[in-house]
C-alpha positions in Angstrom: -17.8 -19.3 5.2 -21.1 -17.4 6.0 -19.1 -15.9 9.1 -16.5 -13.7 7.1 -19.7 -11.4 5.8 -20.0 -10.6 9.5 -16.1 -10.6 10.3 -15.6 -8.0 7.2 -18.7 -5.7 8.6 -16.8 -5.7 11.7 -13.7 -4.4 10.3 -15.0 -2.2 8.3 -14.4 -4.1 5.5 -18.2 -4.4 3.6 -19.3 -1.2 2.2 -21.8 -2.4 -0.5 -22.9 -5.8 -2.0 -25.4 -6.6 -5.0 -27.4 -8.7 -3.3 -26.3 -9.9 0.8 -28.8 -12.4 1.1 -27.7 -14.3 -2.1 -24.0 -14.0 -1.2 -24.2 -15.5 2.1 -26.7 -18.0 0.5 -23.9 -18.6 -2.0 -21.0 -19.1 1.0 -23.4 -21.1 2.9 -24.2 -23.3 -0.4 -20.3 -23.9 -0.8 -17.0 -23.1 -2.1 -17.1 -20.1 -4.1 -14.4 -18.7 -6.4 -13.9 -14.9 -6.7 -11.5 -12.4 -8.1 -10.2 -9.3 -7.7 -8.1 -7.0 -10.3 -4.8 -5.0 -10.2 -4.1 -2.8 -13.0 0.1 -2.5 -13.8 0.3 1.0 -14.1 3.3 1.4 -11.9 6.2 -0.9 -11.0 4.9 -1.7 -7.6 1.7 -1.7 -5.7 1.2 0.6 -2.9 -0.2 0.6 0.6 -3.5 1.7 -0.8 -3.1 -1.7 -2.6 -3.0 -3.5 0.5 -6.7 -3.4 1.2 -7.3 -5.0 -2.0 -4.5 -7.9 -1.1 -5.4 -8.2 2.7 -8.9 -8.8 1.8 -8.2 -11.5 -0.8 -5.6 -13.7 2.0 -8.9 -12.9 4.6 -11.2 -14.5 2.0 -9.3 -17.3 0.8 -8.5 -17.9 4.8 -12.3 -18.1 5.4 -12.0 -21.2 2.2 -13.2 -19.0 -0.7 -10.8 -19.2 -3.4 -9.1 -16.5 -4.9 -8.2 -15.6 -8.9 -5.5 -12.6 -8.5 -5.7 -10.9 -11.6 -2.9 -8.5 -13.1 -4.3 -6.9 -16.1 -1.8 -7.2 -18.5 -4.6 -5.5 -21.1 -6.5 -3.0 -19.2 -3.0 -1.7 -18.0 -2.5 -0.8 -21.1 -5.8 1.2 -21.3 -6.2 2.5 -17.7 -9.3 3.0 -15.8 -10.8 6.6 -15.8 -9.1 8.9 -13.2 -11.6 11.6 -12.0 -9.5 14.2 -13.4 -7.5 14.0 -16.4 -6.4 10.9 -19.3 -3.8 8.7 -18.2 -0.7 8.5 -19.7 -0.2 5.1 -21.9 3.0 3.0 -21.4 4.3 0.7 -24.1 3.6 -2.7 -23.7 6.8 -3.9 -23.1 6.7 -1.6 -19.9 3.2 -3.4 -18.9 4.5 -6.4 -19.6 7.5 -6.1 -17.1 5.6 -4.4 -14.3 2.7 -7.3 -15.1 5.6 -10.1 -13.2 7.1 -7.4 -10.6 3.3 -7.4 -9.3 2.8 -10.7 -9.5 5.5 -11.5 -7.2 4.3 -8.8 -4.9 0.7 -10.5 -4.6 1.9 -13.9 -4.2 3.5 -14.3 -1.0 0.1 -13.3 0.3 -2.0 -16.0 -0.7 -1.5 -19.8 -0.7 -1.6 -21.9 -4.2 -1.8 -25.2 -2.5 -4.8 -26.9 -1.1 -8.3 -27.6 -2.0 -9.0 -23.4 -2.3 -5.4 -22.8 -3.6 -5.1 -19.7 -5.8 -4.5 -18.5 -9.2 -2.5 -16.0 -11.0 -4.2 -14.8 -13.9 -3.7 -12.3 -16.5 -6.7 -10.7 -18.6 -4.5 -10.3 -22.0 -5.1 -14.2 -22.3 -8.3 -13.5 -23.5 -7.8 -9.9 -25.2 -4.7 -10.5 -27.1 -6.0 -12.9 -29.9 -9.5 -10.8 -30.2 -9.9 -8.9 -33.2 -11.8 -5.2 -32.4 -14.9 -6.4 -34.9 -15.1 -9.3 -32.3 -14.7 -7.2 -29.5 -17.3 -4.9 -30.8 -19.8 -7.6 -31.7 -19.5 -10.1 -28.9 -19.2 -8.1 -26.0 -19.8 -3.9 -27.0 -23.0 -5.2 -28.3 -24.1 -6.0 -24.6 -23.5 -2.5 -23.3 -25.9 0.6 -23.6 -24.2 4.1 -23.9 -26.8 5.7 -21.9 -26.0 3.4 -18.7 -21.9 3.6 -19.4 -22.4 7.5 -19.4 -23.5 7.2 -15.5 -21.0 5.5 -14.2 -19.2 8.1 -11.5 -15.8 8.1 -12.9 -17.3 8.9 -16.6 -19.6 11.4 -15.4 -16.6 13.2 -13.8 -14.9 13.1 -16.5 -17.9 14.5 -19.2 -17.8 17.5 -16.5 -14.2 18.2 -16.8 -12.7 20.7 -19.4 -10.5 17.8 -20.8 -13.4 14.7 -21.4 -12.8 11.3 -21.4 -11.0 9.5 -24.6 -13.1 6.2 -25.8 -10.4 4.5 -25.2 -10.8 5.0 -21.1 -14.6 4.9 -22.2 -14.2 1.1 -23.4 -12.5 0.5 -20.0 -15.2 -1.0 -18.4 -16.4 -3.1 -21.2 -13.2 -4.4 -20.7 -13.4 -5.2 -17.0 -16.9 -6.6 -17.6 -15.3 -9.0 -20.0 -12.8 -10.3 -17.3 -15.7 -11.4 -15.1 -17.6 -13.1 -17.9 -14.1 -14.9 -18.7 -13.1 -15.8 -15.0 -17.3 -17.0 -14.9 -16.5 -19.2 -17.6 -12.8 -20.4 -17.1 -13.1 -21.0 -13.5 -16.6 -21.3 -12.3 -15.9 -17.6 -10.7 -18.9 -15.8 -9.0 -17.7 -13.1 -6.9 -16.0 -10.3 -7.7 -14.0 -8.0 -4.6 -12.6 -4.4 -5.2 -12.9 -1.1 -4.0 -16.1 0.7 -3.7 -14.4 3.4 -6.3 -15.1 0.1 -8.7 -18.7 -0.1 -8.0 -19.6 1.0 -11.7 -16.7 -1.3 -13.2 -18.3 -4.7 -10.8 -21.6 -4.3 -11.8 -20.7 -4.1 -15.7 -19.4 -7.3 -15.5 -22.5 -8.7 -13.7 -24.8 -7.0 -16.4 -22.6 -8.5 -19.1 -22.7 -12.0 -17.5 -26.3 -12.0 -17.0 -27.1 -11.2 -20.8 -24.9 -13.4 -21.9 -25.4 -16.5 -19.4 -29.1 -15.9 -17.9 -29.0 -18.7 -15.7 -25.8 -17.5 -13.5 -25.6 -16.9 -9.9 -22.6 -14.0 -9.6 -22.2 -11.7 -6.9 -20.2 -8.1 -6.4 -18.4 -7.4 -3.0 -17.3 -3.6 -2.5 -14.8 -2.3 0.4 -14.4 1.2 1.1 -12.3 4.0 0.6 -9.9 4.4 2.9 -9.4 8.2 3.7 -7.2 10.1 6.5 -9.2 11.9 9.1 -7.1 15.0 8.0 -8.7 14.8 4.8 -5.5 13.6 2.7 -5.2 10.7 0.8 -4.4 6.9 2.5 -1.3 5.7 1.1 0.9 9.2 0.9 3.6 10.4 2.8 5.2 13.7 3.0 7.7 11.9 0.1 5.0 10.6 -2.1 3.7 7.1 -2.4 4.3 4.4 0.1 5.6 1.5 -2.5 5.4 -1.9 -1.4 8.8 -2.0 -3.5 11.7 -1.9 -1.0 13.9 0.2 -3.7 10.7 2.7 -4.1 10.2 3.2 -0.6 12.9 1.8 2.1 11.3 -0.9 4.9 12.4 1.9 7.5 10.0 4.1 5.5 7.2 1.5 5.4 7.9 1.0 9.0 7.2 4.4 10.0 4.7 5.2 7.8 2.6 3.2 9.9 4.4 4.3 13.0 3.0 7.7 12.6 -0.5 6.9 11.6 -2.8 9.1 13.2 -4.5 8.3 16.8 -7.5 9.3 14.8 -7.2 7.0 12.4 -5.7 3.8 13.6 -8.4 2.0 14.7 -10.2 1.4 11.4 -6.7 1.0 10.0 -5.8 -2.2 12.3 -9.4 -3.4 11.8 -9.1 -3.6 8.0 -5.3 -4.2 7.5 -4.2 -6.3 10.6 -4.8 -10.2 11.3 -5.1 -9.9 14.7 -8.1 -10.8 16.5 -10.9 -8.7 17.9 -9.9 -9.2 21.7 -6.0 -7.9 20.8 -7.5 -5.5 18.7 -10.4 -4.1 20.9 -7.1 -3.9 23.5 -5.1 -2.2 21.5 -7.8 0.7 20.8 -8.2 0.8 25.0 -4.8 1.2 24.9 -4.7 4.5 22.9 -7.6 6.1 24.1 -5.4 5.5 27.6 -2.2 6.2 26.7 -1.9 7.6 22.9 1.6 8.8 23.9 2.7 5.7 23.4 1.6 4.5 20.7 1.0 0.7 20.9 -1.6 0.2 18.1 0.5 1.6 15.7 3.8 -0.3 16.4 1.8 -3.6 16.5 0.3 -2.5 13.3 3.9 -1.3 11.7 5.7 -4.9 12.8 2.6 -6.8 11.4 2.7 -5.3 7.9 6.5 -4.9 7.7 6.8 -8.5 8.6 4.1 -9.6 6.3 5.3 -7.3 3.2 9.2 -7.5 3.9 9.7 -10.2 5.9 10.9 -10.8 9.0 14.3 -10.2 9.4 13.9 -6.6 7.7 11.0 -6.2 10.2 13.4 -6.6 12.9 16.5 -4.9 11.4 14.0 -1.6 11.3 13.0 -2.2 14.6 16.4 -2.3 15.4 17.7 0.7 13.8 14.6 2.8 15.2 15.7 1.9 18.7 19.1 2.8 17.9 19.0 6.0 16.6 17.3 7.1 19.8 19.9 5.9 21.8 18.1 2.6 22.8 20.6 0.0 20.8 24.5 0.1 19.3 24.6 2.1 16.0 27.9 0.4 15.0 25.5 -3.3 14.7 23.4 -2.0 12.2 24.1 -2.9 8.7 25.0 -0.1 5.8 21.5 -0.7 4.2 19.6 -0.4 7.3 21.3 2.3 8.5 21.4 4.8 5.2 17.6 4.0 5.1 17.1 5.0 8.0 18.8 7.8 8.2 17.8 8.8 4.6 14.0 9.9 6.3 15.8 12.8 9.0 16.8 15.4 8.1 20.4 15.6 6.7 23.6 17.6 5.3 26.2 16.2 2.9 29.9 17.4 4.0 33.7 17.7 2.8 35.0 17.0 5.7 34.3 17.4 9.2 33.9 20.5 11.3 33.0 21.5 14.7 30.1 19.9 16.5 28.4 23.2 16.7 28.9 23.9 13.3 27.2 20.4 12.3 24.3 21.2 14.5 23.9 24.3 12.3 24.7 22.7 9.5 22.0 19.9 9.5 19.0 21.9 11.2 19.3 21.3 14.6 20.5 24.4 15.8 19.1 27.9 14.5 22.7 29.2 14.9 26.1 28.4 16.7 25.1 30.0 20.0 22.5 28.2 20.0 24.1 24.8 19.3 26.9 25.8 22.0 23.9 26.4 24.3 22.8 22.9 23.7 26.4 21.2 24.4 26.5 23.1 27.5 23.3 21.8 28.5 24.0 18.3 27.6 21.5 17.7 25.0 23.7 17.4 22.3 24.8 13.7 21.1 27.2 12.1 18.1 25.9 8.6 17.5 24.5 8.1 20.9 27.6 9.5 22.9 26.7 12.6 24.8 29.1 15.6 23.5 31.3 17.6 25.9 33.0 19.8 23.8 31.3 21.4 20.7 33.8 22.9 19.7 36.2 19.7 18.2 35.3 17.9 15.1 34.5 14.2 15.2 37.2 12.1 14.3 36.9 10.4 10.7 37.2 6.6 13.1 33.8 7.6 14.2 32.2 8.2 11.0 29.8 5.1 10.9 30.3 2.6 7.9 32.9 5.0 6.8 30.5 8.1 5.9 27.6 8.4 8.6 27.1 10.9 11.7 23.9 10.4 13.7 23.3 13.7 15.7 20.5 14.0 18.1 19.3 17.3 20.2 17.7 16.2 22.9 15.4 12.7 23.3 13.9 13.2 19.5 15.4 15.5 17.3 17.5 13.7 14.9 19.2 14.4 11.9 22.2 12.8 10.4 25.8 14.2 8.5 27.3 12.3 5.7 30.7 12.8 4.6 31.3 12.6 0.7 33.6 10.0 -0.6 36.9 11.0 -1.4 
């Protein structure tokens, strides 16, 4: 186990530790138990999620075993953002986004074996506690002074708005799930995000008050942040959900399909379960040929298989191919299809008109001469057939699944026409 310090520095994965030496002491010495926390403050996790997630099924590979924790209480609170208060869902919401994450995180980790995992779920141990006994058995082990220094309170005291003591008392809370996990489960490590770092160590301080003689340890990853300077995790849509009916597995797909040459490297080292030989090849291979792009399809099928499965892995794959004239448009399921063609551009239509007119109609063509320009050229095509005449409609037989047009300008310029029921 003392080889996965080294394997996470490699990837990229280790950004800060309390104490190195005593945590590979501690791997060396045998099993050890760690946790990490996700907060339901959504309905889904998200890609930036996945580092989190990834990092857990690389630990408990390595034979450390893993306590997934969905905070059914500190949802309800919500850790400091660095700008303004969150906004507090009921608890029947928490409660209901609580199981969809649970069934997100599962599939990742193994429950079975000698370091099989465990779901837990911090409002176990908060529900029954009355705030004097919060106040006296745990607030009484924090000083104000050191809370106040934490980076996302310090923001916060800086901003116009504040911080509520309500997100104040979020990281006594935290603290409180390591001292719990320490104590139901023999845990001593706790992963998360560098962005964390103030929450982790609370929950060290608190345990070492309160239980002198224990061992625990904090592990930090870093941020992960686009070399344009944009957030990891959005796309030109918003959020990349891990949901398949918040963001569509073609959307996942190509998400990572058009991850930055700049940027895929450290993504494949901290997301993919390849090795470092396939890896190290696949960064030759884009430094050789970016153009076309082989890190970031082997990094798209990994993490569409592993998040959606297989078979949606390869019905994307499919439908990508096909819309660029590399497979049968007519095999591709509705679903597939309509997701797909839900990230082009597109028009909504009565009824069919001339090809030109579509071409204008959906972007493709800054006007009709130009569109008529393009047919005479032979760049123009209507689900993969080349178009000889732009001046006829498409007949209503073509329309795929009774309502779809794929039209393409060229090798890559796609957009799509869908006719309105009825």
């Amino acid at each position: 186990m003392t080889d996965i310090v080294d394997e996470l520095k490699w990837r990229g994965l280790f950004a800060q530790s309390t104490d190195e030496d005593a945590l590979r002491k501690a791997l060396a010495d045998g099993p050890v138990t760690f946790y990490c926390g996700f907060d339901p403050t959504a309905a889904s996790l998200h890609v930036g999620h996945l580092v989190q997630v990834l990092t857990m099924r690389r630990l408990q590979q390595a034979g450390l075993k893993p306590l997934a924790l969905v905070g059914g209480a500190t949802g309800q609170i919500g850790d400091p953002r660095p700008t303004a208060e969150r906004t507090l869902n009921d608890p029947e919401t928490i409660a209901a986004w609580v199981r969809r994450l649970r069934g997100q995180i599962e599939p990742f980790l193994t429950f079975e074996g000698p370091n099989a995992a465990t779901m837990v779920n911090n409002l176990d141990w908060t529900a029954g506690m009355s705030a004097i006994e919060f106040l006296r058995d745990i607030g009484k082990h924090f000083r104000v002074n050191k809370m106040l220094t934490k980076d996302s309170v310090a923001r916060r005291l800086e901003s116009q708005e504040g911080i509520s003591y309500t997100e104040f008392s979020y990281q006594l809370l935290q603290g409180m799930d390591f001292l719990e996990l320490y104590r139901r489960y023999g845990c001593t490590l706790q992963q998360g995000g560098s962005d964390q770092w103030g929450n982790l160590t609370a929950g060290i301080d608190l345990i070492h008050r309160l239980e002198p003689d224990a061992a625990v340890h904090a592990l930090a990853t870093p941020l992960m942040v686009k070399a344009d300077g944009t957030k990891f995790g959005k796309s030109e849509s918003g959020a990349v959900w891990l949901d398949p009916e918040m963001t569509t597995p073609y959307a996942f797909y190509q998400f990572w399909l058009n991850v930055d040459d700049r940027d895929i490297s450290t993504y494949m080292r901290i997301l993919s379960f390849k090795s470092r030989e396939e890896l190290e090849e696949l960064e030759k291979l884009t430094e050789e040929r970016p153009q076309a792009r082989s890190a970031q399809r082997s990094l798209a099928e990994e993490l569409t298989t592993l998040v959606h499965g297989g078979a949606q892995c390869a019905a994307v794959i499919a439908a990508s191919k096909a819309l660029f004239g590399q497979g049968e448009l007519g095999e591709l399921d509705e679903a597939t299809l309509t997701a797909a063609l839900s990230e082009v551009p597109h028009a909504r239509v009565a009824e069919l008109g001339p090809v030109v007119d579509l071409l204008v109609e959906v972007g493709l063509s800054a006007s009709k001469s130009a569109a008529r320009r393009t047919v005479k050229e032979g760049g123009a095509y209507v689900n993969n057939a080349k178009v000889t005449d732009g001046e006829s409609a498409p007949a209503h037989e073509e329309l795929l699944h009774g309502r779809w047009l794929v039209l393409r300008r060229g090798k890559k310029n796609l957009a799509a026409v869908e006719v309105a029921a009825g």
